[in-house]
C-alpha positions, 0 to 999 in steps of 0.5 A: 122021231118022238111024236110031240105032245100038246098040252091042255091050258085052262085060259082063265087061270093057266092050269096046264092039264093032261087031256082035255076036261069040262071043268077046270081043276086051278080055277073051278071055270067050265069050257076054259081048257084049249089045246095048245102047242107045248113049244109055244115059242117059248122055252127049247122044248123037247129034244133041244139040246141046251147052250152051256151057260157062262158065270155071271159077276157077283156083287155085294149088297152094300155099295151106291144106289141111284134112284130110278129116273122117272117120266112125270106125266103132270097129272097129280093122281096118276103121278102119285099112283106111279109113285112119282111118274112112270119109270123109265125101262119099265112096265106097268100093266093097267086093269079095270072094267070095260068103259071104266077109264083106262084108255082115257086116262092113258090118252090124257097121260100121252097127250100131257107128256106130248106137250112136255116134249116126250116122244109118245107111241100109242098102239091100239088093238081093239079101235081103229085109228078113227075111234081113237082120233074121235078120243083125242079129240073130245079129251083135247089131245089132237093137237099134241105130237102123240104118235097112233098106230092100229096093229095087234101082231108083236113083231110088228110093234117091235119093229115100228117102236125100234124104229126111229128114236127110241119112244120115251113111253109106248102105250099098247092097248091091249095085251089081250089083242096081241098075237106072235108069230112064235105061239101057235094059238089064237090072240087071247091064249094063255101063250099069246099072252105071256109070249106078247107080255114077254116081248114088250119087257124085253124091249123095254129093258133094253132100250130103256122106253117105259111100257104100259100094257092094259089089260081085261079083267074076268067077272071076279074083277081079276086080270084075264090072262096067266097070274104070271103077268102081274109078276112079270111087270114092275107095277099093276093099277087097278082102276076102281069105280061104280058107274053109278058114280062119277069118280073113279079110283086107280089103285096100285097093288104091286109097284117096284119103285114106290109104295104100294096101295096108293091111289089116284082119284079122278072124277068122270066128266065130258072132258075126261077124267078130272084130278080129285085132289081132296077126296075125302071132301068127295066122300062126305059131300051128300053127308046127312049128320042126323040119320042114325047108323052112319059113322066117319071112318079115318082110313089111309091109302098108302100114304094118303089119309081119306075120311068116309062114311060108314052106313048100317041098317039094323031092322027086324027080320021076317025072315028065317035067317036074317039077311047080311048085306055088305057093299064096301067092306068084308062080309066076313069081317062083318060077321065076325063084327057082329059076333063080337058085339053079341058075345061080349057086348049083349048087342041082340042082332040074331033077329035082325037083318043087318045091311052096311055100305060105304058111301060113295061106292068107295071099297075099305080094306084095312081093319081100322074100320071095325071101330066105325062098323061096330058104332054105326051098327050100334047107332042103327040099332038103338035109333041114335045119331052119332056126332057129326063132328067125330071120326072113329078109326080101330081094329076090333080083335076077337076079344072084343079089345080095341087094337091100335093102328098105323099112321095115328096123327095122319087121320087126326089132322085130316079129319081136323082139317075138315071140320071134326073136333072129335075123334074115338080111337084106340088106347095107346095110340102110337104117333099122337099129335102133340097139339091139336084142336081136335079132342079124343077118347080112347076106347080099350074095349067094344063094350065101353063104345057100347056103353058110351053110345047107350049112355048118350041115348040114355041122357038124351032121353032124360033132357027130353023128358025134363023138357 
């Protein structure tokens, strides 16, 4: 009988090795590397002879589509991030620090849809039933029908969740506590993890009952565990936040049934997570309009337009090598920001430390904001204030051209439905509004933003020296 062979899988990234090393190959992580049993519960492994499989129908790709029934929790943000409402027969998996607010929010979405008549089963492996009673009631759920149960072993979730009526939703916190029979390694491998994930679709695709699964996530802020998780799930969330601020952001990354990069914003307090429904309104709160270096960025997220401030410093350097500071944004975005404006603008930042932030500890992905760098970088630089009542949105190509971006009416109206009256932005926009109080310049180039802000500062200096 052949001797069965073990494996050696990295528990960071799931790299499968020959032997054991000190350092991962995949992922570049030292003392990862478990040895685990090949079988693992999963697959027929060596010497199994496989079944002889049958024909499936095929189908054409025209014909009638409904759209998937969906359990609304009543909370906006969270519905909204779901893209309308959790799926039945789905599942979704929920990342984010540790303390930042997923088992809270979760306990809300439970005990609202309680109150709704759903049936709610909410299965903790990491707090005792006394730890999650003492949630409910601070968040005033324990009134509501939300059914508890503390157990980490697989088929004894299954069991209880199978028994009864089936749960229109079931919540199992988290994927990283749970252990199978089936896998011979310890809860947090690699294996359990998959072998768990595995289990909790099956059922879910089979009776019907939306799951949501939370998950650790590593120091890089990425979910512990195999990548192969996230493709498993029908959606990822990740919640987002500084604990320096009380807000906190759930964004969605993959969802199968609706958008992708939507967010939910909610705001920390001694009840729990309140809904933000106008956040932009948050971001601009502590604006200060007459400091230099500070521009209002008009950015989407998904669907949703958000407003934003912008802030650079631009102060000589003592140093060698100028110092690059950036929360928020794109180090190497900046960088290449910073080039443009040297190579084609005659902007002098080689001596310069340069330090950008995003108000509020918000995170900007999208390159619209280079339009709004660049102006608040220059800002700083000269020592004037932009306007108070003027947003900047457009991506900035490698030839210092102002490129057009997306959803083009959608930033107007919500910056003008928040005070601003102006707006710099690309020419050629697409999807201009028709009629707006709000008034815009469109830039084609880096160099005519440089000049319109020089030339500002140069008239401003001029009634200085009438006055």
């Amino acid at each position: 009988m052949a001797k069965a062979r073990t494996q050696f899988i990295c528990q960071n990234c799931g790299t499968v090795h020959a032997r054991w090393v000190g350092k991962c190959e995949g992922c570049g992580q030292w003392n990862t590397i478990v040895e685990e049993d090949p079988m693992g519960g999963i697959g027929a492994g060596p010497g199994r002879t496989p079944k002889k499989g049958r024909p499936v129908a095929l189908t054409t790709l025209s014909g009638e589509t409904e759209d998937a029934p969906r359990i609304e929790t009543g909370i906006s943000e969270l519905d909204r991030a779901t893209g309308g409402g959790f799926v039945r027969g789905s599942a979704v998996l929920i990342g984010g620090d540790p303390g930042i607010g997923k088992s809270t929010v979760l306990m809300q979405a439970a005990a609202a849809l309680s109150r709704r008549g759903h049936r709610v089963i909410y299965v903790s492996g990491e707090e005792a039933v006394a730890q999650v009673r003492l949630r409910a009631q601070r968040l005033d759920a324990a009134d509501t029908g939300v059914l508890l149960a503390a157990e980490t072993n697989v088929e004894d979730i299954l069991a209880t969740l199978g028994e009864g009526k089936r749960p229109d939703l079931a919540i199992i916190d988290s994927i990283q506590t749970l252990w199978s029979d089936t896998a011979d390694s310890a809860p947090g491998t690699v294996t359990q993890v998959r072998t768990g994930v595995q289990a909790m679709i099956r059922f879910a695709k089979q009776t019907g009952a939306a799951i949501v699964l939370v998950g650790h996530v590593t120091k890089d802020g990425q979910i512990a565990g195999p990548r192969v998780v996230e493709h498993m799930v029908d959606a990822v969330l990740y919640f987002e936040g500084d604990r320096g601020h009380h807000y906190r952001i759930l964004r969605t990354v993959k969802n199968r049934f609706g958008p992708t990069d939507e967010i939910g914003v909610f705001e920390m307090s001694d009840k729990g997570l309140r809904e933000v429904s106008n956040p932009s309104e948050l971001f601009l709160g502590e604006r200060n309009s007459k400091s230099p270096g500070a521009a209002v960025f008009a950015g989407m997220e998904g669907t949703r337009p958000v407003l934003v401030e912008v802030q650079a410093l631009v102060a000589p350097t003592s140093l060698g090598t100028p110092r690059r500071a950036v929360i928020g944004w794109d180090g190497a975005r900046l960088s290449m920001i910073l080039a443009v404006l040297e190579a084609h603008c005659g902007v002098r930042l080689g001596q310069h430390d340069v330090y950008l932030n995003v108000a509020g500890g918000y995170r900007i992905s999208e390159p619209a904001a280079d339009l709004a760098v660049a102006s608040a970088l220059v800002s700083s630089l000269a020592g004037l204030a932009l306007p108070s009542d003027c947003v900047y949105f457009g991506e900035v190509s490698l030839s210092g051209a102002i490129r057009p971006v997306a959803h083009t009416g959608q930033r107007l109206k919500e910056a003008e439905k928040l005070g601003f009256s102006q707006a710099v932005l690309p020419s050629a926009s697409a999807d201009m509004p028709k009629a707006s109080g709000m008034s815009w310049s469109e830039m084609e180039s880096l160099p005519d933003l440089v000049a319109r802000i020089a030339g500002s500062k140069a008239a401003l200096k001029t009634a200085e020296d009438d006055d």
